[in-house]
N, C-alpha and C positions, 0 to 999 in steps of 0.2 A: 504494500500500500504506500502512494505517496505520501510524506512528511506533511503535518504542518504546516511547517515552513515554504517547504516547497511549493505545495497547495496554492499559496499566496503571491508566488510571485512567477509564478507557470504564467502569467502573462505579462512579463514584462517584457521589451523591446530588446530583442538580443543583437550581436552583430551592427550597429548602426540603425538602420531603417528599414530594416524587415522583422517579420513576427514571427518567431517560428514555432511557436505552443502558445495556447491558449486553451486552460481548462475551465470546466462550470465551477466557479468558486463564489465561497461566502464571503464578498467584500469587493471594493471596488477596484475595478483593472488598472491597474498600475503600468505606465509605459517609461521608459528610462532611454534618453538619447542623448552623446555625450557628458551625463552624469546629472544631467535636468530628470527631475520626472515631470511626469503628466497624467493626470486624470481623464482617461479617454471621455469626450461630451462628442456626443453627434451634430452637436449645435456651435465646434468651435475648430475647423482643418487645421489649426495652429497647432494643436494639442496633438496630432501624429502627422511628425512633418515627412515630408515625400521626400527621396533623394533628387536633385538636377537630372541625374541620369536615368531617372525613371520613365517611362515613355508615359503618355497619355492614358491607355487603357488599364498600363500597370498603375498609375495614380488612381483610375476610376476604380478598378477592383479595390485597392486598398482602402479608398473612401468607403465601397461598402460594406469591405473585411472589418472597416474600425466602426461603420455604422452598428455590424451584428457583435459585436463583443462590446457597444457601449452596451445595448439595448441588455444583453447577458448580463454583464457586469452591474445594472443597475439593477434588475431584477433579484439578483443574489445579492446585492448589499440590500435591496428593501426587504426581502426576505429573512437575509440575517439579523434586519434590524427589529422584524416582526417577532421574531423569536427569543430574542435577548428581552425585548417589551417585557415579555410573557412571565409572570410569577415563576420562578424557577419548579414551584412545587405542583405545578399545573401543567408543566410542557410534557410532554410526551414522553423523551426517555427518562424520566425522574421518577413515573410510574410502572409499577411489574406489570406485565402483559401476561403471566400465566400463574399460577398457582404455586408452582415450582418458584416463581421468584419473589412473592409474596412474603412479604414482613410482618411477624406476629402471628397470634389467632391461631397456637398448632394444633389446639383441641380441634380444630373446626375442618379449618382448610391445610394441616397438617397428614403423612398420613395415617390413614384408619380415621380421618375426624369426618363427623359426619354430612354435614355441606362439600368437600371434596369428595365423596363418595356420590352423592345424589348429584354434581353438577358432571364429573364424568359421565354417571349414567344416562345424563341426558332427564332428571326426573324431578329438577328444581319444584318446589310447592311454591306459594305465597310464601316470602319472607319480611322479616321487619329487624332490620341492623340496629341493635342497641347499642350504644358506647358511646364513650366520651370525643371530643375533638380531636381530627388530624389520626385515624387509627385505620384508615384505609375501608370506611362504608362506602363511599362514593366507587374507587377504584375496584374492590368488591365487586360489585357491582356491575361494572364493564367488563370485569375479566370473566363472570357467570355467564353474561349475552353474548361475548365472545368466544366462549368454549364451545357453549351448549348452541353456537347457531343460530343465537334468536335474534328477532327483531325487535330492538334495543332504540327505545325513546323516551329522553328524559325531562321530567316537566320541571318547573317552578311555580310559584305561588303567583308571583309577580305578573310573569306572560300567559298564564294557561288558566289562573283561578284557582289551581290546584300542584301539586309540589310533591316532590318526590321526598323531600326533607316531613315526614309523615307528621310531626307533631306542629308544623305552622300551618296549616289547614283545616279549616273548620269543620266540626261533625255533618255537616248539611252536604259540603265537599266530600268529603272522605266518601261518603254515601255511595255517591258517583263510582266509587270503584265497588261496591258491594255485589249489583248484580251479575258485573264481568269476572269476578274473582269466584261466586262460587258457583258460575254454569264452567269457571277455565277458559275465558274469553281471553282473557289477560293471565298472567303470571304477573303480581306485585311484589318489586322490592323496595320497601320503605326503605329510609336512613334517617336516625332521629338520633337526638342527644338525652334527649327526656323520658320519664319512666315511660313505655305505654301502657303500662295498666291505669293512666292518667290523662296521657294525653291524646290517646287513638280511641275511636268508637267503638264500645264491646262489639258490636255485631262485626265490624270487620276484623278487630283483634282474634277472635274467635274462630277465625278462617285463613288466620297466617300464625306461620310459625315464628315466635322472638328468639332469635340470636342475637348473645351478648356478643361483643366485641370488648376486649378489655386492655388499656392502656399500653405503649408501647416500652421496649425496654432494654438492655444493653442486651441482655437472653438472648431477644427476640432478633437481633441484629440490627437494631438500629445505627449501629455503626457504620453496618454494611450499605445501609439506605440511605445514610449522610455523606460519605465515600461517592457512591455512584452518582450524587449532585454536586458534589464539588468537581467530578472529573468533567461534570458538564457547563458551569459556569469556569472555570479553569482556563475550560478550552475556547469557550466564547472571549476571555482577557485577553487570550495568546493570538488570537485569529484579528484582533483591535490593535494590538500589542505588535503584531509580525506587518503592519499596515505603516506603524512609524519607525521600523526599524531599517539600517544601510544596509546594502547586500553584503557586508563584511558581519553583519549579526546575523542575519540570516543562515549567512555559512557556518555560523559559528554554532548556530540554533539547531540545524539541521545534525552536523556532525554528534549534538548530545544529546538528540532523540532517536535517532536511527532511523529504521525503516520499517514501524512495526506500533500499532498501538497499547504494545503491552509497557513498553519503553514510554510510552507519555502517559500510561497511566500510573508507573511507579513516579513518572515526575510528580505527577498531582497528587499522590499519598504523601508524596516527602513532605510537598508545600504545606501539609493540614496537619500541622502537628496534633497527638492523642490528647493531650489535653483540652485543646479545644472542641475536639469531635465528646469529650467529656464532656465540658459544661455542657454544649449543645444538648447530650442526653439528660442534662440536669436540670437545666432550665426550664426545656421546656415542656417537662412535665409529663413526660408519656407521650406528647402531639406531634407526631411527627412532619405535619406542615407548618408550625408553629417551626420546630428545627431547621426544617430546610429554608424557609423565607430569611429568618437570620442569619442564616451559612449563606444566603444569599448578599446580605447586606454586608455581613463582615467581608466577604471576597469584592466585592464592589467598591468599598471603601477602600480598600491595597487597590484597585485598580485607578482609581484618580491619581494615587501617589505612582506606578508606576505611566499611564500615561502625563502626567502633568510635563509641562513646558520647563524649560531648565530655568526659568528666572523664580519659579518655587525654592531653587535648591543655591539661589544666592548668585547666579550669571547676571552682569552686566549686558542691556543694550546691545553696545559692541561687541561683547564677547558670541552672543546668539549670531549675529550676523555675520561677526568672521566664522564661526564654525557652518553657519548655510553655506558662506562662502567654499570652504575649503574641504565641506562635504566630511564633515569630523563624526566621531560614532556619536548616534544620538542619546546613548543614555538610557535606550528603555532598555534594552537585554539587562544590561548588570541590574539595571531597580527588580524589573521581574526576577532574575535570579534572587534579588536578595528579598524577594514580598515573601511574606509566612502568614497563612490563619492559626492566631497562638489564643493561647485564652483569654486575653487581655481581649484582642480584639475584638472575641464571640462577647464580653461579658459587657463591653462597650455597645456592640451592635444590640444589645437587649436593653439598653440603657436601665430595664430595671426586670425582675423576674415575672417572668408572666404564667401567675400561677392560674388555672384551670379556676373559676367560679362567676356565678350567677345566683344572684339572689332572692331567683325563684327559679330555680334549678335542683336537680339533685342535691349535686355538689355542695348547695346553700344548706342540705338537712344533713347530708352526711358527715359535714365537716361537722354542725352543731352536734349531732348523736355520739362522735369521738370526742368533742368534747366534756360533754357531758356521760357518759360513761367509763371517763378516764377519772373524771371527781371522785363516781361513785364508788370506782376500783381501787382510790387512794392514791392513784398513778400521778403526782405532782409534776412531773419530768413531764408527760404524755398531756397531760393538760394543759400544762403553757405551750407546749408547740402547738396544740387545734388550736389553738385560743390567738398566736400567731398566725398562723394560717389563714385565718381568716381576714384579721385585721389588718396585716400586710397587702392580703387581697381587696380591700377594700369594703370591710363587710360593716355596716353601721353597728357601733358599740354600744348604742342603747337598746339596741334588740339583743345583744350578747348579757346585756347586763338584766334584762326582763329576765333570761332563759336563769340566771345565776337568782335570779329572788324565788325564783320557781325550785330548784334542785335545794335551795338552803333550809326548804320544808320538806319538799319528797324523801331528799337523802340522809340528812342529817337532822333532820325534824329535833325531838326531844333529848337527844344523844348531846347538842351544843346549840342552845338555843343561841347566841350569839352569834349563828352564823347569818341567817333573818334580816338582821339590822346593819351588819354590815353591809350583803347584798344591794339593801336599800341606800345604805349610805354610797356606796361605789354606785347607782345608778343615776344619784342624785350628784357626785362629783361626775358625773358621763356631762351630765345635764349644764354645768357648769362649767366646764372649762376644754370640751370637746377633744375631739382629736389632733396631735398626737399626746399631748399630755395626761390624755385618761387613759393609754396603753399601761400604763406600770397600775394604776387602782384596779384594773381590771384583772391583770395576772396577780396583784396581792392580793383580790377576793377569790381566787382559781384559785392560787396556794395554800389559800389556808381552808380553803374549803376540801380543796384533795387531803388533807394532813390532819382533817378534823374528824372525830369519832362518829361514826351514821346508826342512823337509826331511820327505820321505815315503817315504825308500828301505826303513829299518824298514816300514813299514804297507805297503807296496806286497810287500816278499820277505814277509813273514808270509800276506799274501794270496796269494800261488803256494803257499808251502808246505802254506796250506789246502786249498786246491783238487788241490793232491797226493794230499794224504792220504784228499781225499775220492773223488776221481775213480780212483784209480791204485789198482794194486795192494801188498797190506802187506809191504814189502820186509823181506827176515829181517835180522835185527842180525847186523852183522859176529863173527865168534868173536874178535876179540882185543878189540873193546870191550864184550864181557860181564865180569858179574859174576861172580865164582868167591866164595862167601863157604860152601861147603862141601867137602870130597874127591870126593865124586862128579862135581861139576862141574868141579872143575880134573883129572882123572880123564880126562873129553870134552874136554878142551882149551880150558875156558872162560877167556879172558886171556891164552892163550897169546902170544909176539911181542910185546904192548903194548911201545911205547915211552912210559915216562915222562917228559913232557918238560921237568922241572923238571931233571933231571939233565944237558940238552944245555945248552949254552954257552947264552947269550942272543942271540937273534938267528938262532938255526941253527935252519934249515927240517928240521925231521923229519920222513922221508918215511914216511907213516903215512896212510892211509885211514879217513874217521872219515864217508861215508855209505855206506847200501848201495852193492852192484855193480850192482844198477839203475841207478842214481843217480851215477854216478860221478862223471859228466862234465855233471852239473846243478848251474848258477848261481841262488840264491834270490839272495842277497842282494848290490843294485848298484843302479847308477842308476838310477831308476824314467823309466819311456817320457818322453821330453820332446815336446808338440805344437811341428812347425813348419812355417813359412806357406810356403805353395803359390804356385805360380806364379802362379796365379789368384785370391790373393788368402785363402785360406780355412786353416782351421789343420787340420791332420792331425795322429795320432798316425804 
């Protein structure tokens, strides 16, 4: 295979004033005659000059030799420049085309997982892709109509009223796909971020199968799928980069790539040092298009520095134009040799971490249930990180600090009643003096609430007395603890008997009935069930 380098300048002006290669390349045709270039334009004869000795027909051919390589060469630099446009994590090769090359998900589309088994066969049902951002539903999804054959059209909410993104479409929408899904008019693949047992219509949920999709991860190779877009943005630099380079870099470029793209893709692994391909996994959180747009960003920013102009790196005026003069080396080869994606760069290109959340999303209960079941577990370490996490993410800390006045009676109820009032008091410092300064009252009421003795016998008798009230029958109020606050009711006997009990001695049990006669002999409130271990090893309530 031609080089790179080569690639780019197969159409320059060899010999004087004849052409003698010309390939379809990405960039514009480059013409060199006595050490001038030219940008071939169909619109300027000056730009490929004709020898004296050239006769008439041999100028007219050449006019139209240079007409048909302007037209080429423009086409392939609009081309290239459509493509570079393009989100790196959206073009073409950045996505697996078969299952084999597929990143993550080995339960599923691994083998023996069960969606690689059914899309071989040819036996795909209705599906609905569950998971978080950037985990490959979308691409999923094309690689299934791609195997299996099918004819493969994808909507939005936006142009069509209806969306392949299955939970931003309304039940009235969804609908629309109900009777073609279960005569098999259609084969549906949803793609959603959000539970569907919430946001998809039972009747269609009903009639497709949910596959989770689950975060991505160094495991899964996301190394390997950050690798494979750097060697594509790399080589979009080198193809920009090989455009302002002398034919003395070029030679120079050629001789230390070889002839072979296994040679330019160790070039591009050197350039990406591991650490950076780290944070990328770190960052960005399992999203593997979240990763690639920043490995986009951070490669893009080395490439300003290596195309920029030498008066960046301290050249006088004079000195640029004696060096055009004198056709001196321009300087890109050695920048690009010495450009590196390091971590700096990637953690730069992220300017801050972009953790996965919505605050009416999964994510926004799950982070809160880690929170709040790391209290209950005593886990103080485990609770300031959810508690982080969230806040960092952006999560309102008066809702964090509701969910904390709440847990300081469930969990810890009568075991430390002073957890209550502080709760309230950390809500009311939220209230006052906002964020960032109400991050530390919030982890001092998480700390001390993880570290504080619980008790659950409150929240466990409020739970019976629920389930009473809802299950059971409405037991009439006693006649001596009614209200009498007219004659007619104290008339019926309303108060009758009550014993006041401020009036008895302190400490003297007065004997007095204060639930129904249903109820007499019903315990709410007590020890809550304690689990103990079995003979066999296993915990029982």
């Amino acid at each position: 295979m031609e080089s790179v380098a080569e690639s780019l300048t197969s159409g320059k002006r060899k010999h004087g004033d004849t052409v003698d290669d010309f390939d379809d390349i990405d960039g514009a045709a480059l013409f060199q005659d006595n050490g001038d270039n030219y940008t071939a334009d169909i619109n300027r004869r000056d730009s490929y000059p004709a020898s004296s000795a050239t006769s008439s027909s041999q100028q007219q051919q050449q006019q139209q030799q240079h007409q048909q390589i302007s037209f080429q060469s423009r086409k392939d630099k609009a081309n290239a420049a459509v493509q570079r446009s393009m989100p790196l994590a959206e073009r073409g090769k950045s996505r697996p085309a078969s299952l084999d090359d597929f990143i993550g998900q080995k339960e599923l589309v691994g083998p023996g997982g069960i969606l690689r088994a059914l899309v071989l066969q040819d036996t795909v049902p209705s599906i609905i892709l569950w998971g978080p951002c950037g985990v490959g539903k979308t691409t999923l999804a094309r690689i299934i109509a791609h195997t299996t054959k099918a004819q493969f059209k994808e909507m939005g909410a936006t142009t069509h009223g209806v969306a392949d993104v299955s939970h931003r479409f309304t039940k009235s929408q969804q609908d629309i796909f109900l009777p073609f899904v279960e005569r098999g008019t259609i084969t549906l693949i949803g793609a959603t971020t959000e539970n569907p047992s919430f946001r998809v219509n039972s009747a269609l949920l009903s009639r497709c199968r949910v596959l989770t999709l689950e975060k991505l991860s160094l495991e899964d190779g996301m190394d390997k799928m950050i690798q494979r877009a750097a060697r594509i943005k790399w080589r979009d630099i080198l193809d920009m980069a090989c455009a302002e380079m002398t034919e003395t870099e070029l030679a120079t470029l050629n001789s230390t790539f070889g002839q072979n793209d296994r040679t330019f893709d160790e070039w591009v692994d050197a350039k990406t040092e591991p650490g950076a391909i780290k944070w990328l996994i770190d960052l960005s959180d399992g999203d593997g298009r979240s990763a690639i747009n920043t490995l986009e960003i951070g490669i893009q920013g080395l490439s300003t520095i290596i195309l920029s102009d030498d008066s960046m790196y301290g050249n006088s005026q004079k000195e640029q134009e004696d060096q055009a003069e004198d056709r001196q080396p321009s300087g890109v080869l050695e920048r690009l040799n010495a450009a590196k994606l390091t971590g700096e760069v990637v953690k730069m290109a992220f300017q801050k971490t972009h953790l996965q959340y919505d605050r009416q999303g999964d994510e926004h209960y799950n982070l809160i249930s880690a929170l709040h079941k790391s209290v209950r577990g005593g886990d103080a370490d485990a609770a300031l990180y959810w508690l982080g996490r969230m806040l960092v993410s952006g999560e309102e800390p008066l809702y964090i600090a509701r969910r904390l006045i709440r847990m300081a009676s469930e969990d810890i109820g009568m075991a430390d009643s002073a957890a209550l009032p502080l709760a309230v008091s950390t809500y009311q410092a939220c209230q006052m003096i906002g964020m960032p300064e109400c991050d530390v009252n919030l982890a001092h009421c998480v700390a001390y609430m993880a570290k504080a003795k619980k008790s659950v016998d409150v929240y466990y008798a409020y739970g019976q007395v629920k389930q009473t009230v809802s299950e059971e029958f409405a037991y009439p109020i006693p006649i001596h603890l009614r209200n009498a606050p007219t004659t007619l009711m104290k008339d019926l006997g309303y108060g009758d008997e009550y014993k006041y009990n401020p009036l008895y001695p302190e400490g003297t049990k007065v004997d007095q009935e204060y639930l129904p006669k249903g109820l007499k002999k019903r315990k709410f409130m007590g020890e809550a069930p304690v689990m103990t271990l079995g003979e066999d090893g296993e915990w029982r309530l």
